[in-house]
BALOBA-1460 file (C-alpha; in Angstrom, 3 decimals):
// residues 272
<rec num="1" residu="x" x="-10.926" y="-8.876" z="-3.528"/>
<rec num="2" residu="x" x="-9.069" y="-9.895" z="-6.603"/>
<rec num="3" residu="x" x="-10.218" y="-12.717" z="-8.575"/>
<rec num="4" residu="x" x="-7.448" y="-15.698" z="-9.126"/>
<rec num="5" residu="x" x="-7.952" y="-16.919" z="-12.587"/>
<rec num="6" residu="x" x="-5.127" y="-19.985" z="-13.382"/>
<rec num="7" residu="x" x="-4.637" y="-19.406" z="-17.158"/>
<rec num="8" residu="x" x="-2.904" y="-22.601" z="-19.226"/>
<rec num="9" residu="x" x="-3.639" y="-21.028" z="-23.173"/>
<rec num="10" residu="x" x="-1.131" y="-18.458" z="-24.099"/>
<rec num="11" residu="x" x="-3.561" y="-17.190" z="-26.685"/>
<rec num="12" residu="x" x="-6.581" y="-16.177" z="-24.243"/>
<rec num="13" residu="x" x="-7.671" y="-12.695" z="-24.643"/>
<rec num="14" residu="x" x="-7.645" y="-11.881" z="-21.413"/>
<rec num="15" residu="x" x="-3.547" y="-11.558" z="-21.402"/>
<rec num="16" residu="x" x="-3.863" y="-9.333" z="-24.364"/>
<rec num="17" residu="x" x="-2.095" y="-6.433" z="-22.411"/>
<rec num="18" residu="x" x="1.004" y="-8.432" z="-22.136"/>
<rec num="19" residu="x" x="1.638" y="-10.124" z="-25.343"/>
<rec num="20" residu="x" x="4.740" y="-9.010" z="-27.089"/>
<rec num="21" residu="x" x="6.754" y="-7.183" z="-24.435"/>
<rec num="22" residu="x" x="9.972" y="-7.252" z="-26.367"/>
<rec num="23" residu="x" x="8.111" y="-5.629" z="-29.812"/>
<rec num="24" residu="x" x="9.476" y="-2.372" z="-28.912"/>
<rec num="25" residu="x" x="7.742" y="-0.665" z="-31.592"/>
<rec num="26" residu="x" x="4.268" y="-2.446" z="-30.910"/>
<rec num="27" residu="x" x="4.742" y="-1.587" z="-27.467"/>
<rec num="28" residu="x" x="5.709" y="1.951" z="-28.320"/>
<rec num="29" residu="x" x="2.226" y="3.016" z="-30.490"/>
<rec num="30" residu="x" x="-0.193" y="0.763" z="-28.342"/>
<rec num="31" residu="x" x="0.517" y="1.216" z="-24.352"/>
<rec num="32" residu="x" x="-0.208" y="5.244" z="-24.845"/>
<rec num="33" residu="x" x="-3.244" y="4.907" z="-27.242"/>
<rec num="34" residu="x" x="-4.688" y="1.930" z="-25.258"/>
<rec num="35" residu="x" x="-3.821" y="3.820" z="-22.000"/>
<rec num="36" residu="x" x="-1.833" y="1.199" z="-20.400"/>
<rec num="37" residu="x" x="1.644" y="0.398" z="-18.756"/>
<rec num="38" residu="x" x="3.663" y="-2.629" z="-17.464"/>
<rec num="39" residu="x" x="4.914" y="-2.385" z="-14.185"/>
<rec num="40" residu="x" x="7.249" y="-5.098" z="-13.419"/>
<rec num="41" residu="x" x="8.591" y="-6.700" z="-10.241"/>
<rec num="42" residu="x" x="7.372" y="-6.630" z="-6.798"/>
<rec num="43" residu="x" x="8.104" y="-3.247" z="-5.844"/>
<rec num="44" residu="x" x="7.629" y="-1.522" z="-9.289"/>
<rec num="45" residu="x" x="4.105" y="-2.856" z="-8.386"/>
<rec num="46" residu="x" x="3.752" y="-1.541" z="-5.195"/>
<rec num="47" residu="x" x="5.353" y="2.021" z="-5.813"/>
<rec num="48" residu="x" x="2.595" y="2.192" z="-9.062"/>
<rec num="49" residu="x" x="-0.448" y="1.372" z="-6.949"/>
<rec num="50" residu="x" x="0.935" y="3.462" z="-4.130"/>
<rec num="51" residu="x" x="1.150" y="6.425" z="-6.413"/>
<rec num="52" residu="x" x="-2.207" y="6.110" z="-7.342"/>
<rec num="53" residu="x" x="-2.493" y="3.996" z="-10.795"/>
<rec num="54" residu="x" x="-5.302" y="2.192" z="-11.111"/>
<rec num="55" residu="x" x="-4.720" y="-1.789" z="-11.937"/>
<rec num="56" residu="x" x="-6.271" y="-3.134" z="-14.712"/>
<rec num="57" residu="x" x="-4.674" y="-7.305" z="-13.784"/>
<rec num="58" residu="x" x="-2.055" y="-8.946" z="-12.685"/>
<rec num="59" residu="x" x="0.020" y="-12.122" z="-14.832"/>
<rec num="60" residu="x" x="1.807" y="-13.749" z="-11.555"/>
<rec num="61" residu="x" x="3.970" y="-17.333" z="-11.458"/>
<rec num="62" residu="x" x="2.686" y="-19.574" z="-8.749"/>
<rec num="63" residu="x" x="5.627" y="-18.738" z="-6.462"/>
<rec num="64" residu="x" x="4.852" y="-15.181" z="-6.148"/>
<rec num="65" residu="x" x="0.626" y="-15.149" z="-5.588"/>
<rec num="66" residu="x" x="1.365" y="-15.276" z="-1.344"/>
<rec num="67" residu="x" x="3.884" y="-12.648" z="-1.904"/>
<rec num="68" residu="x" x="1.382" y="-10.656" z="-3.783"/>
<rec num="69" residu="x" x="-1.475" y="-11.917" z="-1.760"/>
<rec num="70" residu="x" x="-1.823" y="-8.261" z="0.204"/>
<rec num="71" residu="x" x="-2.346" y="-6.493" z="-3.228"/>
<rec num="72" residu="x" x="-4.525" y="-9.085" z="-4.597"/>
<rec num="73" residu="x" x="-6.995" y="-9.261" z="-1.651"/>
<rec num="74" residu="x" x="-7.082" y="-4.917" z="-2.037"/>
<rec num="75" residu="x" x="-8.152" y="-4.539" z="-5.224"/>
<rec num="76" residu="x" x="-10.577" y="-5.779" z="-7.658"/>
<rec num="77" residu="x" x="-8.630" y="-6.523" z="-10.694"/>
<rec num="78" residu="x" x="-8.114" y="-9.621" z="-11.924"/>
<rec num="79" residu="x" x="-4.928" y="-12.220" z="-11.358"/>
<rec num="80" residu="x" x="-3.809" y="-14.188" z="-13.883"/>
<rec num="81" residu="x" x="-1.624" y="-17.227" z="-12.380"/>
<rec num="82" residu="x" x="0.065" y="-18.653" z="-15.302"/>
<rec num="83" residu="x" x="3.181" y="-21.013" z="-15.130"/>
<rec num="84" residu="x" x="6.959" y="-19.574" z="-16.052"/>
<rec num="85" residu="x" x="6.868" y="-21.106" z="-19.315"/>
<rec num="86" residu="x" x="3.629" y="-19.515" z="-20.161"/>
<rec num="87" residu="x" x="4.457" y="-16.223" z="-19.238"/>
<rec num="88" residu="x" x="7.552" y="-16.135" z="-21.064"/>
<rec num="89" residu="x" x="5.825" y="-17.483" z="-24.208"/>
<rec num="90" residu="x" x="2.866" y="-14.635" z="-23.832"/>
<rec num="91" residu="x" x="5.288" y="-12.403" z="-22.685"/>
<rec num="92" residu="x" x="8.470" y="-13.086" z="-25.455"/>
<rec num="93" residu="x" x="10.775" y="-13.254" z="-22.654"/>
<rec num="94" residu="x" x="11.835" y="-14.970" z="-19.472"/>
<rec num="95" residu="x" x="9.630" y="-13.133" z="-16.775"/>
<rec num="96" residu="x" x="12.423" y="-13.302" z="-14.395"/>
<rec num="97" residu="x" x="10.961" y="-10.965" z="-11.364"/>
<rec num="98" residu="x" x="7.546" y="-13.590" z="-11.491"/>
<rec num="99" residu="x" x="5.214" y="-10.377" z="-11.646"/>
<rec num="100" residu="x" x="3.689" y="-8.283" z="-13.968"/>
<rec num="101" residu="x" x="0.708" y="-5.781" z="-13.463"/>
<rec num="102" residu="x" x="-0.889" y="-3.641" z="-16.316"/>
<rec num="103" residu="x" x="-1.482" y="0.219" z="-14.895"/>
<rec num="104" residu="x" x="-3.975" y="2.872" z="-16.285"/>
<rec num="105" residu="x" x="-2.508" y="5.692" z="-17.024"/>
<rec num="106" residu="x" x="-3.126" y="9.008" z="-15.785"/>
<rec num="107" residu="x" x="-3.905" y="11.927" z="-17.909"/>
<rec num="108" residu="x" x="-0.759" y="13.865" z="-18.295"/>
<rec num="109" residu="x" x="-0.920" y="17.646" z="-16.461"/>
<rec num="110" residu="x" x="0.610" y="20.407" z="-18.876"/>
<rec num="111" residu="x" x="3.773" y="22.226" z="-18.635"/>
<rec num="112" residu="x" x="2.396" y="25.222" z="-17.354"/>
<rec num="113" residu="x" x="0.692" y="23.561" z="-14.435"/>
<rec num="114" residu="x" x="3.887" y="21.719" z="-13.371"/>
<rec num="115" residu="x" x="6.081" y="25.407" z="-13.325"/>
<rec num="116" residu="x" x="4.101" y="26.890" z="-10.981"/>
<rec num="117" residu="x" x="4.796" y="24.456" z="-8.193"/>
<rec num="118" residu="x" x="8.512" y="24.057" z="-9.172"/>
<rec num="119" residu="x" x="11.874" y="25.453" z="-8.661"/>
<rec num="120" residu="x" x="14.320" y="22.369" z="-9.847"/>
<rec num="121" residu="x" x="13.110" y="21.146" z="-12.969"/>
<rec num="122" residu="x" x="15.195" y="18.261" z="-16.108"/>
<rec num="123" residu="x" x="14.395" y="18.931" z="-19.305"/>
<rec num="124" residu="x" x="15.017" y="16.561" z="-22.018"/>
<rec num="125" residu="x" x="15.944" y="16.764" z="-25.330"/>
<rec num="126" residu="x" x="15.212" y="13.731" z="-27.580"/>
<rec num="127" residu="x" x="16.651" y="11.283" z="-25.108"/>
<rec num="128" residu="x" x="14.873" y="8.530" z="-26.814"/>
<rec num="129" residu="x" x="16.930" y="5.730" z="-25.294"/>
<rec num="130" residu="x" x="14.663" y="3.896" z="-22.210"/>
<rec num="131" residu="x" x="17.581" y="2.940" z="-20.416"/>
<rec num="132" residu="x" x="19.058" y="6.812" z="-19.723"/>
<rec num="133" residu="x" x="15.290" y="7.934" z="-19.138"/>
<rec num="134" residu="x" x="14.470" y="5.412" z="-16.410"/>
<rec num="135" residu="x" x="17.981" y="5.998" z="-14.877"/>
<rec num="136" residu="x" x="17.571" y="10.063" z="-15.251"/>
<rec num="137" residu="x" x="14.580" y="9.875" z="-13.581"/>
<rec num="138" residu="x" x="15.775" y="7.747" z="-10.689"/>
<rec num="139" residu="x" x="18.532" y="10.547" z="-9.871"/>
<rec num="140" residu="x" x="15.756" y="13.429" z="-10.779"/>
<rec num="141" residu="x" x="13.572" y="11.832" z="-7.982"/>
<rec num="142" residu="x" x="16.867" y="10.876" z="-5.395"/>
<rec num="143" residu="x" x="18.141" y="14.230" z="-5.817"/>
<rec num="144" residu="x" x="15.466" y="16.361" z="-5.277"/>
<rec num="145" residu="x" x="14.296" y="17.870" z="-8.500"/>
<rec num="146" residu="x" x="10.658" y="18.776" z="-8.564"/>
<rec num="147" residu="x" x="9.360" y="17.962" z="-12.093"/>
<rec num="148" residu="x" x="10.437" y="16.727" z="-15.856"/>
<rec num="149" residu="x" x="9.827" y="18.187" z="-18.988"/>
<rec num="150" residu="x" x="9.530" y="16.301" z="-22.321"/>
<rec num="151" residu="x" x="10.691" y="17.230" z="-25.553"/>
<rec num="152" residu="x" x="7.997" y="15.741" z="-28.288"/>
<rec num="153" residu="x" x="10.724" y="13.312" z="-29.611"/>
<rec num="154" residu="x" x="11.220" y="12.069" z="-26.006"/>
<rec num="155" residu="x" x="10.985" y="7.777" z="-25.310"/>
<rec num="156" residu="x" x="8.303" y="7.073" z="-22.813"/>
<rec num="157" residu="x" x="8.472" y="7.247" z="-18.712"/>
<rec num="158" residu="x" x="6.227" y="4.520" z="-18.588"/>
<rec num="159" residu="x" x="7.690" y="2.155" z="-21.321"/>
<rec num="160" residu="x" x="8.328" y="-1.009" z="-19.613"/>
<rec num="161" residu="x" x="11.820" y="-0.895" z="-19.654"/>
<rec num="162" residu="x" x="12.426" y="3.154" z="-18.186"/>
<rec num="163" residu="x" x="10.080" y="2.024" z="-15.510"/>
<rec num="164" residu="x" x="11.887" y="-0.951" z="-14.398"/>
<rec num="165" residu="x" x="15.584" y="0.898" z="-14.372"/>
<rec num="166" residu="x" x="14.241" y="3.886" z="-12.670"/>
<rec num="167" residu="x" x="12.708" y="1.643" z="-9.815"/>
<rec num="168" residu="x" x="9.318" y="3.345" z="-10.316"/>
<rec num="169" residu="x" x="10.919" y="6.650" z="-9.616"/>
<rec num="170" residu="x" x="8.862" y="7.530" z="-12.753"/>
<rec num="171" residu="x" x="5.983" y="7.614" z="-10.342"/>
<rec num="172" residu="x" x="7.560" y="9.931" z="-7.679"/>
<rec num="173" residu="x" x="8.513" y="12.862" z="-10.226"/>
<rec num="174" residu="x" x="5.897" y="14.609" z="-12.382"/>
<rec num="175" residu="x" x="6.191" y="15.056" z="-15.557"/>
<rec num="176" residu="x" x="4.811" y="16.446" z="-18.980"/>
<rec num="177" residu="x" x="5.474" y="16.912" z="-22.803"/>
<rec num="178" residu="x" x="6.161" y="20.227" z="-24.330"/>
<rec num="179" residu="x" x="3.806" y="20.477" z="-27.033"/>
<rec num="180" residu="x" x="6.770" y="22.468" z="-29.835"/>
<rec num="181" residu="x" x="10.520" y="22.428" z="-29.314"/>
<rec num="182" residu="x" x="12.509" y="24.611" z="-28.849"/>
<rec num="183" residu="x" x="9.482" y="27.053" z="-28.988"/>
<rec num="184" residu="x" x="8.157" y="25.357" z="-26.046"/>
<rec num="185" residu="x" x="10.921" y="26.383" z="-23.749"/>
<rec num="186" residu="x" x="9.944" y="29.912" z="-23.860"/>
<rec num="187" residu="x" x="7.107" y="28.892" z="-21.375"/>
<rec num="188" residu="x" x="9.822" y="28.171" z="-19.265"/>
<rec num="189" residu="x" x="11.621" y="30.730" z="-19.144"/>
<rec num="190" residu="x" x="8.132" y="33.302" z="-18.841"/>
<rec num="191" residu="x" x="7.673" y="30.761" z="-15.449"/>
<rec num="192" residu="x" x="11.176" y="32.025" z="-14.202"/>
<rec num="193" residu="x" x="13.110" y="29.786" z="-14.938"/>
<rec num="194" residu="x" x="16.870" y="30.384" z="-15.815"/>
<rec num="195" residu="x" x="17.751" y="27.608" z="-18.726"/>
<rec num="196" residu="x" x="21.102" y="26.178" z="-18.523"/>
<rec num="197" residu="x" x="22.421" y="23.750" z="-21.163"/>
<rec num="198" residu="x" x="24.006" y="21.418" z="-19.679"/>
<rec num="199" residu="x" x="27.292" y="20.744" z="-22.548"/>
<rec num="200" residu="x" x="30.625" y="19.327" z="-22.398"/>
<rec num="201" residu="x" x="31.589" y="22.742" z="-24.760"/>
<rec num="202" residu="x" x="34.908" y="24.315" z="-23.226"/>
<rec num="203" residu="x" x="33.196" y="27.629" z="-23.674"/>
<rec num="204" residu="x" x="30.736" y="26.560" z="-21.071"/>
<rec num="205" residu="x" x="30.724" y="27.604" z="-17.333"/>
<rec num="206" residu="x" x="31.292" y="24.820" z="-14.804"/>
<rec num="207" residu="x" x="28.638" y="24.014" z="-12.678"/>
<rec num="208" residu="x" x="30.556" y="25.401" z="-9.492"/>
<rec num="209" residu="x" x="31.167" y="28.590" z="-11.266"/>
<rec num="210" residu="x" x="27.712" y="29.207" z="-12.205"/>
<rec num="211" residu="x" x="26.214" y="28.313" z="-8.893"/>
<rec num="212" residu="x" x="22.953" y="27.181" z="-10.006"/>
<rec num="213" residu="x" x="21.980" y="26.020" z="-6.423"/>
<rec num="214" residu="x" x="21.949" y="29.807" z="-5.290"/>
<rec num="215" residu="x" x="19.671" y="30.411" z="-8.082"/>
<rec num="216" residu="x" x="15.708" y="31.075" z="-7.572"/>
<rec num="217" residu="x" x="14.576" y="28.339" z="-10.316"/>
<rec num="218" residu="x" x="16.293" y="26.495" z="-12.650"/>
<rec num="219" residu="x" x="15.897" y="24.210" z="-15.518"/>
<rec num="220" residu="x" x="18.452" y="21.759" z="-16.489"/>
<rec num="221" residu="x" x="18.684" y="20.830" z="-19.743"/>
<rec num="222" residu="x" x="20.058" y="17.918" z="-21.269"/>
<rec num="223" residu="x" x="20.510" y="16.028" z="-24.500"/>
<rec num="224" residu="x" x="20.375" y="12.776" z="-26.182"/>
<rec num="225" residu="x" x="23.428" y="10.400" z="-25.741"/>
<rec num="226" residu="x" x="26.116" y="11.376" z="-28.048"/>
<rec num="227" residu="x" x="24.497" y="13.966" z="-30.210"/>
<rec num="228" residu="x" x="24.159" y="16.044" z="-26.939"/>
<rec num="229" residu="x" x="21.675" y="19.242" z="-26.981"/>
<rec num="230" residu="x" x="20.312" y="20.794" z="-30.672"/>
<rec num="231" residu="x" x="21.959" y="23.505" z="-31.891"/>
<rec num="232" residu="x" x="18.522" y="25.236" z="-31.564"/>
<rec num="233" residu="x" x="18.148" y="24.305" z="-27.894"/>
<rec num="234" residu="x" x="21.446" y="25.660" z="-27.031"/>
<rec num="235" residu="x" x="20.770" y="28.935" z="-28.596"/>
<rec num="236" residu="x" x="17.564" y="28.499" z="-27.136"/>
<rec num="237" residu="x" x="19.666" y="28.788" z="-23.166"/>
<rec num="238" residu="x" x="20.344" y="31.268" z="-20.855"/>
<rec num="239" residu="x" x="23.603" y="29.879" z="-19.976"/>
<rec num="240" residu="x" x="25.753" y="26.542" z="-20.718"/>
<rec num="241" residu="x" x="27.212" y="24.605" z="-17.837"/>
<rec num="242" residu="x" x="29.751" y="21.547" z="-17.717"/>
<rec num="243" residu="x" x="30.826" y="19.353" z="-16.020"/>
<rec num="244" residu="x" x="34.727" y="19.423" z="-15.355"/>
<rec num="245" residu="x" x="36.837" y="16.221" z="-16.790"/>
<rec num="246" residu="x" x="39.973" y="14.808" z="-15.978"/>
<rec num="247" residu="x" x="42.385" y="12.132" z="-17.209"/>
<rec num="248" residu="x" x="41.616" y="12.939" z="-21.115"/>
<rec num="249" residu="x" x="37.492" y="11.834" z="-20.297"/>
<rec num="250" residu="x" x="35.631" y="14.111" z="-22.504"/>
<rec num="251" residu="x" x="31.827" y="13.612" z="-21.412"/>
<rec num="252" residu="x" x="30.236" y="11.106" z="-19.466"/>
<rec num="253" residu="x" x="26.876" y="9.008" z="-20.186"/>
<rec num="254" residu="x" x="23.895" y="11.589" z="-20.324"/>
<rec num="255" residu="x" x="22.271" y="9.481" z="-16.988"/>
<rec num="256" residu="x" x="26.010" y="9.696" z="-15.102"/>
<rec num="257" residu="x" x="25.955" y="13.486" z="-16.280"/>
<rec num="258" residu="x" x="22.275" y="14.186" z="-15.026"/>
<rec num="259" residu="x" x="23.041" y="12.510" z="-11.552"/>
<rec num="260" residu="x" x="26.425" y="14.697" z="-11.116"/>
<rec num="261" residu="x" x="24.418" y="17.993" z="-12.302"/>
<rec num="262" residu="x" x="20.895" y="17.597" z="-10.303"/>
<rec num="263" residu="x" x="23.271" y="17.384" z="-7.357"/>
<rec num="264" residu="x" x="24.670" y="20.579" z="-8.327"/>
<rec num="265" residu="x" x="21.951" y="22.740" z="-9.084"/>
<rec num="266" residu="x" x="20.149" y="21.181" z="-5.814"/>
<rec num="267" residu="x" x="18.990" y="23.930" z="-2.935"/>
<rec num="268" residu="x" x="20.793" y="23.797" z="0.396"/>
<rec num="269" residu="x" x="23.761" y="21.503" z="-0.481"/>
<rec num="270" residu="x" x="27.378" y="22.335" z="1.081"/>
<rec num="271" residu="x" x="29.482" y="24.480" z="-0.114"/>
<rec num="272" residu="x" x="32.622" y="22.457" z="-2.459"/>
């Protein structure tokens, strides 16, 4: 059973792991070299123990310790009860969900071990905004693919803020870095993978004419919002898909794009 620990001194030590939330930068550098990540809100919680990450404490408002009070009597870390006003000042913002945990992470398994049990897999290309990663990975997991890859320029899964917009889908679908880009995507394509580029380039194949759902395994890759895929990584393809526009709209946000195209190149779906 948890220990409840009522905490009054926004300076104590023991709430190092959530001091600064909003220091993007801090957070950035220190949550992957100390090992940690926030998981906020009730169910972000639950779907981060559930998958398996071990709790180093909770920082909970009063309000929410009996609606926590199954986790807390589970497992050993320690609860910090702290009022609203505290949290926010530890914190640097209003905690407005009343519940924050700080997760171990998990070693990260390699590229090459995620292929082999894949046939749907998003790869990224320097999509270093939080928002679009969380909300890629939400539709990655809803849609069915099987696994993410990383460029080395890629934001964090497990930052905070991707966690909370993707609803802790960032649990549900594996994922891992690419150690050299574009190089690395040649150990894709050796796994079997065919490597569409997913462009809004009028030279580019729809998705409906290039079928990707018939194919065996496919990776989907996708760019950064508004610079789109590298020149290198779309030599780098086997094929370029779009998406076809109407009404003058010439792309759509790289998380509304994602959603439309894992749908597409998902196994089993109906005929258009």
């Amino acid at each position: 059973m948890a220990d409840l620990i009522t905490v009054e001194d926004p300076d104590d030590p023991r709430l190092r792991d959530y001091t600064g939330l909003t220091d993007v930068e801090l957070r950035r550098k220190r949550e992957p070299a100390e090992g940690l990540f926030i998981a906020e809100g009730e169910k972000v919680i639950r779907r981060a123990k559930d998958a398996g990450y071990e709790m180093r404490s909770m920082l909970l408002s009063a309000k929410w310790v009996d609606v926590m009070r199954d986790v807390i009597d589970e497992l050993p870390a320690p609860v910090y009860a702290v009022s609203p006003e505290l949290a926010e000042r530890v914190t640097g913002y209003h905690v407005h969900r009343g519940a924050l945990a700080s997760m171990q992470r998990k070693p990260l398994p390699t590229a090459t071990d995620l292929l082999q049990a894949a046939r749907r897999v998003v790869v990224m290309e320097s999509v270093n905004d939080h928002t679009n990663i969380g909300a890629i990975f939400r539709s990655a997991a809803a849609l069915g693919m099987d696994a993410v890859l990383l460029s080395p320029d890629c934001a964090d899964p497990l930052y905070r803020r991707s966690v909370k917009v993707s609803m802790g889908a960032v649990f549900s679908v594996p994922y891992a870095r690419l150690d050299t880009w574009p190089k690395g995507l040649e150990s894709v394509r050796e796994a079997g993978f065919s490597l569409l580029a997913l462009t809004p380039d009028e030279k580019a194949k729809t998705l409906d004419e290039a079928a990707p759902h018939k194919m065996d395994r496919v990776a989907l890759m996708l760019g950064a919002e508004g610079d789109g895929l590298s020149t290198q990584a779309l030599v780098a393809a086997d094929e370029w898909v779009r998406i076809p526009m109407a009404h003058g709209v010439d792309s759509l946000n790289v998380g509304a794009a994602a959603a439309v195209a894992f749908y597409a190149v998902a196994t089993g779906r109906p005929e258009l």
